[in-house]
C-alpha positions as CSV (number, residue, x, y, z in Angstrom):
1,X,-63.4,3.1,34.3
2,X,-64.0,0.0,32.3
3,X,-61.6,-2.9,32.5
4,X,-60.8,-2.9,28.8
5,X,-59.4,0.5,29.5
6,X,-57.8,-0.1,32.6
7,X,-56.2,-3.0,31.1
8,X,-55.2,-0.8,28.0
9,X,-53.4,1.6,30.4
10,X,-51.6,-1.2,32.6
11,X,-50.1,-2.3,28.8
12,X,-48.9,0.3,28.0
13,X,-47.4,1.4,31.3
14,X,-45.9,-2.5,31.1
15,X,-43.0,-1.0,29.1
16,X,-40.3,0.3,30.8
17,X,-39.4,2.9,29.1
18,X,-43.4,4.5,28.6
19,X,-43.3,3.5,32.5
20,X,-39.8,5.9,33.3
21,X,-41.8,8.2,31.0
22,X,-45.0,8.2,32.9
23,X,-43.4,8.7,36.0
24,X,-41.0,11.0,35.0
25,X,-44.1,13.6,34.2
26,X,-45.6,12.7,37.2
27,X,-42.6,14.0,39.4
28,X,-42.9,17.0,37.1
29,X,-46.4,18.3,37.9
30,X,-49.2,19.8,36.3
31,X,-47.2,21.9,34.1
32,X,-45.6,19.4,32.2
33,X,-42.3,19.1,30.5
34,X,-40.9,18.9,26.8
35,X,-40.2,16.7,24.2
36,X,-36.6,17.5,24.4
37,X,-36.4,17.7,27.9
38,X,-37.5,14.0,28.6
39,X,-35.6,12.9,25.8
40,X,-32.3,14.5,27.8
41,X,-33.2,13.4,30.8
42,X,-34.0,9.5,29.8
43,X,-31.3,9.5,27.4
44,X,-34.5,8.0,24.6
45,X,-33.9,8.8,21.3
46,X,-36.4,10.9,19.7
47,X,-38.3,8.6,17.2
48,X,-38.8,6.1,20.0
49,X,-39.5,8.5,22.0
50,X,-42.2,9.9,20.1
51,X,-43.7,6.5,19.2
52,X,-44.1,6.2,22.9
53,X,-45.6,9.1,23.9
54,X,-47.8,8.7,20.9
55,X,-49.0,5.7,22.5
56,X,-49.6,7.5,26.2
57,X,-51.4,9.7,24.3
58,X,-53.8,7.3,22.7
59,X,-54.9,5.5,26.3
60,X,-54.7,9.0,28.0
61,X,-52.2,9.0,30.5
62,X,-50.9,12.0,28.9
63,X,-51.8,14.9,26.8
64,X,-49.6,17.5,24.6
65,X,-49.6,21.0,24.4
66,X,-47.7,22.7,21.9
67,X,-46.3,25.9,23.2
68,X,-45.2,28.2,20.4
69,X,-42.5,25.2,18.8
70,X,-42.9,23.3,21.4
71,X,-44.6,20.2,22.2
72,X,-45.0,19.8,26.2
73,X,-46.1,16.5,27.6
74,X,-48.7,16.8,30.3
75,X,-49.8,13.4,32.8
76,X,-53.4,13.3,32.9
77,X,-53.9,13.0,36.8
78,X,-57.5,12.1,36.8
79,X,-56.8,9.1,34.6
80,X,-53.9,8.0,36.7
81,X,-56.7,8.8,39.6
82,X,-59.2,6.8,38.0
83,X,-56.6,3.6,37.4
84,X,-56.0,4.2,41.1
85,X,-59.1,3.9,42.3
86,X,-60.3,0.9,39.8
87,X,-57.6,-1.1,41.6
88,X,-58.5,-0.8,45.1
89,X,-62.6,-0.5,44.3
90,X,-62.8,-3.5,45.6
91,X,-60.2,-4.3,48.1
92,X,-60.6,-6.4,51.1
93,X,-64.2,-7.0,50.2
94,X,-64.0,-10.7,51.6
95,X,-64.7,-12.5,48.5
96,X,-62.4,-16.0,49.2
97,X,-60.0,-17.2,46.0
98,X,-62.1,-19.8,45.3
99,X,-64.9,-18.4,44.7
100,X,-63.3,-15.7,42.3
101,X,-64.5,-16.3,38.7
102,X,-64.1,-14.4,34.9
103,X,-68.1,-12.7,35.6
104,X,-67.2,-12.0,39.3
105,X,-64.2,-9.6,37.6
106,X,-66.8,-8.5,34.4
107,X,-64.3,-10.8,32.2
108,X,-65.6,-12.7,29.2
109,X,-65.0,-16.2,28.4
110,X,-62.8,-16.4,25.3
């Protein structure tokens, strides 16, 4: 993964309630669960609830599926997988504080 992305994803997960959601679909499994379904169980109502999803959707932490009427959010394992691994990539490498700098992390100068 690229940091831009990585970063994207860490935002949006930043919010608590696209963070309860997150790991609310998690728990569920690969099946998913719907619309209404998270909205009952986090008590969010539905227009904010869809603006969040909506932005799950557009960093790919989840999908949707609709089923007949029904829209069923799906996490996106791989991508949570691939944030995962992006963290600990380079963990315990040995590189000291100091010498840590915005191109040892592939960060621009702004």
């Amino acid at each position: 993964m690229k940091h831009e992305e990585v970063a994207q994803s860490l935002a949006e997960l930043g919010n608590t309630h696209r963070l309860a959601i997150f790991r609310y679909l998690v728990k569920a499994g690969h099946q998913g669960v719907s619309v209404g379904k998270i909205q009952k169980a986090l008590e969010i109502p539905a227009s904010t609830l869809s603006h969040h999803l909506a932005r799950l959707v557009k960093v790919g932490l989840i999908r949707q599926e609709k089923h007949s009427r029904t829209i069923v959010c799906i996490p996106e394992y791989q991508h949570l997988e691939n944030l995962i691994s992006f963290l600990q990539e380079e963990c315990c490498v040995g590189i000291s504080v100091e010498r840590l700098t915005a191109e040892s992390c592939r960060l621009r100068e702004i």
